[in-house]
N, C-alpha and C positions, 0 to 999 in steps of 0.2 A: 416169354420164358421167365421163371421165376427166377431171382438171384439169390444165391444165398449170403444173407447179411449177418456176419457172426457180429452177438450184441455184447460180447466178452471182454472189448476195451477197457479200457481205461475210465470206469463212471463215480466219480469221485464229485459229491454233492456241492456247488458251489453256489454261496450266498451271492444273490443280484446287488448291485449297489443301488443305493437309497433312487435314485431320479425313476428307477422302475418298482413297477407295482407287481408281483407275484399274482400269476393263474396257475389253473390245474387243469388240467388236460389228461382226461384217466390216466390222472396219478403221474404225469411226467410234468417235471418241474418246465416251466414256459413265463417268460416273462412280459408284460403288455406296459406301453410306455404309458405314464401317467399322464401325460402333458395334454389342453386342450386342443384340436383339431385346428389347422393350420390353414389357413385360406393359398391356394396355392392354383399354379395354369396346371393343366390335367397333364400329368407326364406322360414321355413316350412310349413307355413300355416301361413293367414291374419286373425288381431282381431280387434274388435273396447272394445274402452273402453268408455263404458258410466258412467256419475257420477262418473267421474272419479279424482276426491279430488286433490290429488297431486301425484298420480300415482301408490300405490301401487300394484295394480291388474297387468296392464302394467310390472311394474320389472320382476313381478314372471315368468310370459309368455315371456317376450322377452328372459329372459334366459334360454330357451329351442329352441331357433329359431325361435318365432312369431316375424311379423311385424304386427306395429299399422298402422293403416289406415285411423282411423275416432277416435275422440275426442270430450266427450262433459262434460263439467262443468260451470256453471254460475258463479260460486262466482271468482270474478276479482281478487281477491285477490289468490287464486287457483288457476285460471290463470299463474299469472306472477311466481310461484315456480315450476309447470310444467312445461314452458317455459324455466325454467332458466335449467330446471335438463333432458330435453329431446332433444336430436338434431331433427331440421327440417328437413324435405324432401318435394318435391311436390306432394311426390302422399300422404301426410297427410292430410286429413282437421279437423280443430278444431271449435267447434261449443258452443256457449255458454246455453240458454235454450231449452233443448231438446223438450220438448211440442212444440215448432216453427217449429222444422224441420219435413222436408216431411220425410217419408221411406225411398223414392224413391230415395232422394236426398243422401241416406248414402252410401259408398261404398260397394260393395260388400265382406263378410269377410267368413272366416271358423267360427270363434268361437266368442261369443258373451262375455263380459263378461261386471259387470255392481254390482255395491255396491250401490245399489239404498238409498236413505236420510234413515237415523236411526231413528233420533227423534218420529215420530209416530209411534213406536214400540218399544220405548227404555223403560224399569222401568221407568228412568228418567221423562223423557215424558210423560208417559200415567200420572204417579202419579200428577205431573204438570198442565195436561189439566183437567184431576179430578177435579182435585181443583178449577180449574176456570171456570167449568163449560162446557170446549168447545171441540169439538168431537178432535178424533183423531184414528188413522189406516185409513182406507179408506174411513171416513167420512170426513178427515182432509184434505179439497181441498185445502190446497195450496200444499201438500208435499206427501199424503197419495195416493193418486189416481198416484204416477209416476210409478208404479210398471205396469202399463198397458200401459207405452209407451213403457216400456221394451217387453211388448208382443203383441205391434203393429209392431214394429223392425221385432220381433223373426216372426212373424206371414209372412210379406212379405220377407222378407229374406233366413229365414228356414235354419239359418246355421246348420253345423252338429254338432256344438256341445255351450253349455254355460256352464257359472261359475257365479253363483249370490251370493255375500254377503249380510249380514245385523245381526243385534244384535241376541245373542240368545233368548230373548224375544219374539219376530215374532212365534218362532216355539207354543208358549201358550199365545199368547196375541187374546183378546178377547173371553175368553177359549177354541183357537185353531181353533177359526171361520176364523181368517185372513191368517192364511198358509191354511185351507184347501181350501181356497180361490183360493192362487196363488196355490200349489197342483192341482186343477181342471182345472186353466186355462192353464197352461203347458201341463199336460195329455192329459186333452178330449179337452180341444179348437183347441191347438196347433198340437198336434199330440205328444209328448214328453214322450211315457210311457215308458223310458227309463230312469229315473229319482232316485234320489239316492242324501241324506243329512245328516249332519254330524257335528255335535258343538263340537266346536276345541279350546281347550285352548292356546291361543300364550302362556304358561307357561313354554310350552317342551322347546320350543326356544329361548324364553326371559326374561330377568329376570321381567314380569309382568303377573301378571291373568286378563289374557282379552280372553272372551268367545265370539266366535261368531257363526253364523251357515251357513254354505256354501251350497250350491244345484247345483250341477253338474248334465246335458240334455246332451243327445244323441238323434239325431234325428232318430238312427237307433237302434236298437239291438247288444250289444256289451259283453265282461265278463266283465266291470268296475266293482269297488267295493271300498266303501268308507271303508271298513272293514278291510281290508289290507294294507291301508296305515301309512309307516314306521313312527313311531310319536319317537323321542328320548326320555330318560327316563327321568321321571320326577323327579325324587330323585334328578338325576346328572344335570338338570340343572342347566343354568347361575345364577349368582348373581349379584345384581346392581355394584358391583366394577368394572365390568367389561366394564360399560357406562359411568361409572365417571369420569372425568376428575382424572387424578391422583394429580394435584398440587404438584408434586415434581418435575417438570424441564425436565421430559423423555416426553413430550406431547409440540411441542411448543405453541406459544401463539396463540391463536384464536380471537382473537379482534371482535364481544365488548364482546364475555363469558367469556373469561379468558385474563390475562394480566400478565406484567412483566417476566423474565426469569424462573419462577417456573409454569408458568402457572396456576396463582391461581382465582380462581372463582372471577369475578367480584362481589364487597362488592355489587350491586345495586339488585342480586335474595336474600341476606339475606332477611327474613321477619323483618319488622319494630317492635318498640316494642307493638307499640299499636297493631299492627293485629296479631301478637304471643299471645297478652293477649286475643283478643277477640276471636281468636281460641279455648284458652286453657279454657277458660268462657262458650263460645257457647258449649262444651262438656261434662265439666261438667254438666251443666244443661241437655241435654240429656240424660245424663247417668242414673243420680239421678232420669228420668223418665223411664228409662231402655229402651231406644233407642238407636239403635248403632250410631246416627249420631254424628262424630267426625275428628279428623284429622286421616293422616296417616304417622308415624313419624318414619324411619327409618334408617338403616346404612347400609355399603358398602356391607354384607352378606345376608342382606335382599332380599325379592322379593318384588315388588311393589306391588302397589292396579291400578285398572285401570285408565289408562290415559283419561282425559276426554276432550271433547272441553271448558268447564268451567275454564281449570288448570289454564286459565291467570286472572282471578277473583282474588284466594288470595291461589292458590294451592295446598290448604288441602291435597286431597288425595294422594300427595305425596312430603312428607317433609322429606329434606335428615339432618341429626343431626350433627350438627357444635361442638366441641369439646369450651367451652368457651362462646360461642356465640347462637344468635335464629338459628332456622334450615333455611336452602334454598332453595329455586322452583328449580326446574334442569333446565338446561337452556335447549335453543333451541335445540344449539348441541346435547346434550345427550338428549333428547326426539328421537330429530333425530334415533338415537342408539339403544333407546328403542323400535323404531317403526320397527327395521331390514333395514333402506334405507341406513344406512355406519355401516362398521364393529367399533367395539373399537379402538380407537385412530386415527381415519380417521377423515378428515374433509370436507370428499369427497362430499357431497349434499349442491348444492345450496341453502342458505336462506334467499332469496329478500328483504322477507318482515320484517315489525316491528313485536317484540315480541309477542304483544296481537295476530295476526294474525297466525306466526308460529304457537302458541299454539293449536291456535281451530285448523288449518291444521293438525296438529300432532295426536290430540285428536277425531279428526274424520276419518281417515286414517285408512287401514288397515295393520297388522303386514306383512310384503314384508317375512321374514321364512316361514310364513304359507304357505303363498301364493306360492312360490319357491315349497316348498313341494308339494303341492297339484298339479301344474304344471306338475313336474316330474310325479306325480302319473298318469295323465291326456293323458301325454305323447303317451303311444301306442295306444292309443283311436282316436287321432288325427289325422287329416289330414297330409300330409307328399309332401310337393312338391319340396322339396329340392334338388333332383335329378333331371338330364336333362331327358327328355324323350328319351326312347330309341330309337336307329336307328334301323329300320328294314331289316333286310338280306334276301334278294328273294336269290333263287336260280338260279345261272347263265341258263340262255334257251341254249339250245344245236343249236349250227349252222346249219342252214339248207341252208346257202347258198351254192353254186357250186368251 
């Protein structure tokens, strides 16, 4: 059955950063990594990442033996911290607005996977377009309607299997009109009655409550089951100390987060005094109307509130408590931390960009533990090409010469 794919989003031309080289693919902008060919063990199966932020979807799968193949994200700025944090190859190409590219043009993959945009489906969002009056889910043509390029993909490709993120909101927004939506177009359009979904607290794994909802497709009949997958306990989770810079001299310096021989937070994430006052104003006046809207103010034992792409605004929802002093945004670093892409006291993930930018990157991103987990779970379901094909053994023919 044909889908229809409105190509009316949002296609706003954006320059590739410098480490890729620019192709044309009738006329749609597609980018091919410049880098030489990589000597590498034949991976287990090939995946593209759509909307793909700064890579989370990507970690979790490549650590199970996927290779990426195809890449697409608009935002330039996403861009250049994928780049920084992924090696090139040439059988890679990166692509910036997906509504541009042909199908035809994407490589061939096993598994699809794709965190299509939040906002038209986030609490956030919907309460926001409310307000001002203007549609949003799949009325909201600049962002709402990409959830059907995903099943224009899925539609000519037909891999054997995906992974779709997005807020848990989606699964009751519109009072449930919008998932039964995607529901039916995976099922009866696509063929996908193999389908199976699951809101997952990154709580198990990190010290923040960030809910989302995953949808795992098989094009075939298989025993998956989101029911059984291993989730660690929640009692025993992490706690924010464990993302914090320690500022005692056992973490070296991280220039611009932290500085001098103890590694102490750079004085510049303190909040000022005036936006600590108008914090701690703006809250009380909520409260006293008995709204929860306020900051979120804690210490090294705490669990977080979720990370947002707003955090670089004035960080409210999460404010770490200075002994003395106003509390502090957490820096890049440790969002880093929070989000799963470096362990504790690693300063392992490239951060290109300025502040304001890491933040929304961070705050839109999805937690790389989940992700890992879900992989693994994903795992015997998958495609497996990792082995050589066998050689075949005839049986020697009996001589009948003289």
């Amino acid at each position: 059955m044909q889908i229809h794919c409105p190509l009316d989003c949002l296609s706003v031309s954006h320059q590739i950063p410098p480490v890729f080289v620019k192709q044309q693919f009738e006329g749609r902008a597609v980018a091919q990594s410049s880098s030489r060919s990589i000597r590498r063990k034949r991976p287990a199966f090939r995946f593209i990442d759509l909307f793909a932020g700064i890579g989370g979807l990507r970690r979790g799968f490549e650590q199970i033996g996927g290779h990426c193949v195809f890449t697409s994200e608009w935002n330039t700025q996403s861009q250049k911290t994928y780049a920084a944090n992924f090696r090139a190859d040439d059988q890679h190409l990166l692509a910036g607005d997906i509504t541009q590219v042909d199908a035809a043009d994407i490589p061939q993959h096993d598994v699809l996977l794709a965190g299509f945009p939040c906002q038209p489906f986030s609490i956030a969002g919907v309460s926001k377009k409310n307000s001002l009056g203007r549609a949003h889910g799949f009325r909201d043509e600049a962002q709402g309607t990409l959830f059907f390029d995903v099943a224009r993909i899925i539609e000519h490709h037909k891999p054997a299997a995906f992974l779709l993120e997005n807020v848990k909101n989606l699964a009751r927004h519109d009072k449930g009109r919008t998932f039964q939506v995607i529901v039916r177009t995976l099922q009866e359009e696509l063929g996908y009655h193999n389908l199976h979904w699951r809101i997952l607290n990154a709580r198990c794994w990190v010290p923040q409550n960030r809910e989302r909802i995953f949808l795992a497709g098989f094009r075939n009949s298989n025993g998956f089951s989101f029911d059984n997958l291993p989730v660690p306990d929640l009692a025993s989770g992490p706690r924010l100390r464990s993302i914090l810079h320690p500022e005692d001299g056992s973490e070296p310096p991280d220039e611009p987060y932290t500085q001098g021989p103890r590694g102490i937070v750079n004085p510049r994430y303190t909040l000022s005094d005036k936006l600590w006052q108008y914090l701690q104003n703006y809250a009380d006046k909520h409260r006293g109307k008995g709204n929860g809207f306020g900051f979120g103010l804690v210490g090294p034992d705490d669990v977080a509130r979720t990370l947002s792409a707003r955090y670089h605004k004035d960080g409210s929802e999460i404010l770490i408590a200075q002994h003395g002093r106003n509390p502090r945004r957490l820096t890049p670093r440790e969002c880093a931390r929070l989000m799963g892409f470096e362990r504790p006291g690693e300063a392992s993930f490239v951060i290109p960009v300025a502040d304001t930018s890491a933040y929304q990157q961070f705050g839109n991103a999805v937690v790389v533990d989940v992700v890992a987990a879900i992989a693994e779970h994903l795992r015997p379901w998958l495609p497996d090409r990792s082995a050589p094909p066998q050689q075949l053994h005839l049986p020697l023919q009996p001589n009948t010469d003289d």
